[in-house]
C-alpha positions as CSV (number, residue, x, y, z in Angstrom):
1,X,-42.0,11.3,-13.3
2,X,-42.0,14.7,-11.7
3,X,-38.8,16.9,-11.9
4,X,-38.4,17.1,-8.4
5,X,-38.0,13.2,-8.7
6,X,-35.5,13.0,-11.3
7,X,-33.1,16.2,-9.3
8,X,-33.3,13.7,-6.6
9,X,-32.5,10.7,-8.5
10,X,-29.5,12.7,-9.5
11,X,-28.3,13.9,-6.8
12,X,-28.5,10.5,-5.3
13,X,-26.2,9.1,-8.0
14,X,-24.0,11.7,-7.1
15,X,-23.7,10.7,-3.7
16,X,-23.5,7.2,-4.5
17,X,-20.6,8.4,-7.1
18,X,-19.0,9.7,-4.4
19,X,-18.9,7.1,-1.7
20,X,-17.4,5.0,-4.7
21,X,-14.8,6.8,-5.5
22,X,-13.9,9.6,-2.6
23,X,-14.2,12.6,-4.6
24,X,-15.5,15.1,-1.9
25,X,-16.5,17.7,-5.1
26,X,-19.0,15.2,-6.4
27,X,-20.5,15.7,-2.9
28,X,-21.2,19.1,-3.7
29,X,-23.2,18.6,-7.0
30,X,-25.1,16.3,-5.1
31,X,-26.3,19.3,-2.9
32,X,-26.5,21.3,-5.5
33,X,-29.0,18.5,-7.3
34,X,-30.7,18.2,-3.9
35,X,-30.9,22.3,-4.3
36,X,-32.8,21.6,-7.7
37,X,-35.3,19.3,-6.3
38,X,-36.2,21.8,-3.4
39,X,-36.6,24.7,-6.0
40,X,-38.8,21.9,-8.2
41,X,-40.5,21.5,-5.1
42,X,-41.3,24.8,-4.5
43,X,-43.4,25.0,-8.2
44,X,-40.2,27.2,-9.9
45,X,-39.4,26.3,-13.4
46,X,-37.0,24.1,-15.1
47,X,-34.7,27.5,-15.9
48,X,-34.9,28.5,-12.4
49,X,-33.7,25.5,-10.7
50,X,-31.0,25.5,-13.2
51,X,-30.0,28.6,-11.8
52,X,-30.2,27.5,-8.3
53,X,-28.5,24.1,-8.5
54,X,-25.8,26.1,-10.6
55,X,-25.4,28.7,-7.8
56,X,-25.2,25.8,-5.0
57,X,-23.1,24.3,-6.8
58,X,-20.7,26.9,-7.6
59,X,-20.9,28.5,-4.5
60,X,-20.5,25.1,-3.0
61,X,-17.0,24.3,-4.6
62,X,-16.0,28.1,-4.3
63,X,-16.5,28.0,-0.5
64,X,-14.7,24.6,-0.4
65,X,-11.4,25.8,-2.2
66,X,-11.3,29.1,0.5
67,X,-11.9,26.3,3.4
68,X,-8.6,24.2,2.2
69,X,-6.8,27.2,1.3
70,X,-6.7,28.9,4.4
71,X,-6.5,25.7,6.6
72,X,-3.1,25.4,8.6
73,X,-0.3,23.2,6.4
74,X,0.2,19.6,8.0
75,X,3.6,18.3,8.1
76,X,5.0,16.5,5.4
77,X,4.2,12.9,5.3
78,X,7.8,11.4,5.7
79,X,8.0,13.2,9.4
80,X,4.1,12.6,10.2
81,X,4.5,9.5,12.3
82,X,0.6,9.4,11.7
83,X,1.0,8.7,8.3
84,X,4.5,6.6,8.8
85,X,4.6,4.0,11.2
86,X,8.5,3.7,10.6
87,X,8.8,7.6,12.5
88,X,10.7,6.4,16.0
89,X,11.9,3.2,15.1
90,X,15.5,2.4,16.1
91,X,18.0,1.2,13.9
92,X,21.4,0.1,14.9
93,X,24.5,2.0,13.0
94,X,27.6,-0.2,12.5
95,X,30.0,2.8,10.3
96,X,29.1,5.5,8.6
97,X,30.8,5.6,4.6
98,X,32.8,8.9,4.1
99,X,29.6,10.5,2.2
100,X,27.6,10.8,5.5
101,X,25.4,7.7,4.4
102,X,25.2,4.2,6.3
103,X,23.7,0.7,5.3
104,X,21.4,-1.1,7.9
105,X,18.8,-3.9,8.0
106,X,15.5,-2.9,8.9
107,X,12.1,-4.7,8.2
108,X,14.1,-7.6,6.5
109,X,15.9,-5.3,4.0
110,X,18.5,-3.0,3.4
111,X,17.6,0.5,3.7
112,X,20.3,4.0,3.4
113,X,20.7,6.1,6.0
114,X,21.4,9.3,6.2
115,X,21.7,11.7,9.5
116,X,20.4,15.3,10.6
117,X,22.6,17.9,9.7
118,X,25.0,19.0,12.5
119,X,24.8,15.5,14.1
120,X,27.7,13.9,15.1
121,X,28.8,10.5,13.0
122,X,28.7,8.3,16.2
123,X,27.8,4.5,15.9
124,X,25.1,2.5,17.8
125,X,21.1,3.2,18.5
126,X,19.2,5.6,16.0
127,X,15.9,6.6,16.2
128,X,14.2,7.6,12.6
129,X,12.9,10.9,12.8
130,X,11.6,10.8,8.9
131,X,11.7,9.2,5.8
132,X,13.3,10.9,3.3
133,X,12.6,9.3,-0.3
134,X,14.0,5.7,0.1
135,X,16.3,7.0,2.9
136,X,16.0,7.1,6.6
137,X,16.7,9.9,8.0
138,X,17.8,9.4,11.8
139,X,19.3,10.6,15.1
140,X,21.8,9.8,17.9
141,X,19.9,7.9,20.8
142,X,20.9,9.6,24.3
C-alpha cells in the first residue's frame, strides 16, 4: 500500500468521524490528510508531507477560530424565535402576585411569568417575547 493510499484512507476516516459526530474541526484534519496524500503524490517524502498536512492543518483550524471570532453575535437563544418556537405565543394573565410574577397554563402546564421592565401590570392577552430560564418573559397585547 502506497502512502498516498493510507493519507487518503485517513483522511476518509476523518470525514466519516465527522459526519458521525458533527465536529466541524475533524473536518479540517481531514483536509489536512487529503494535503498529505497530494504531497505523497507529488513523490515528497514521508517528513515532508508531515510538514504539509501539519501546516493545513494548523492553518486550517487557525483560519477557522478568526472566521467565528469575527462573525456578528446572534441573539440569545431564549429571544431567537428560530430557535424557540414558544417566541409570540399568547398567554392569557388572570393577576399578577405582588413580586411582579404570574402563574398561567401553557402547553398543558404551569409555567411563571414574568414581564418587561417598565410594563404596566395589566391583565389579559400576552405575547412571549423570550424565554428566560424556566420563565416566560412577556408583553401587553395592544
Amino acid at each position: 500500500m502506497t502512502e498516498a493510499t493510507i493519507w487518503w484512507l485517513l483522511a476518509g476516516g476523518a470525514v466519516v468521524a465527522e459526519l458521525l459526530t458533527g465536529t466541524f474541526f475533524l473536518l479540517m484534519i481531514g483536509t489536512a490528510m487529503a494535503a498529505g496524500a497530494l504531497a505523497a503524490h507529488a513523490g515528497a517524502d514521508v517528513v515532508v508531507q508531515l510538514l504539509v498536512a501539519a501546516v493545513i492543518g494548523g492553518g486550517n483550524v487557525v483560519a477557522w477560530y478568526f472566521v467565528k471570532k469575527h462573525r456578528k453575535a446572534t441573539r440569545v437563544k431564549g429571544s431567537n424565535a428560530a430557535s424557540n418556537l414558544d417566541i409570540g405565543e399568547t398567554v392569557m394573565i388572570d393577576g399578577w402576585n405582588p413580586d411582579g410574577t404570574a402563574s398561567v397554563r401553557y402547553r398543558g402546564s404551569s409555567w411563571s411569568v414574568i414581564r418587561r421592565s417598565g410594563e404596566p401590570a395589566d391583565i389579559g392577552a400576552h405575547r412571549v417575547v423570550e424565554v428566560v430560564g424556566t420563565r416566560l418573559l412577556v408583553e401587553k397585547l395592544s
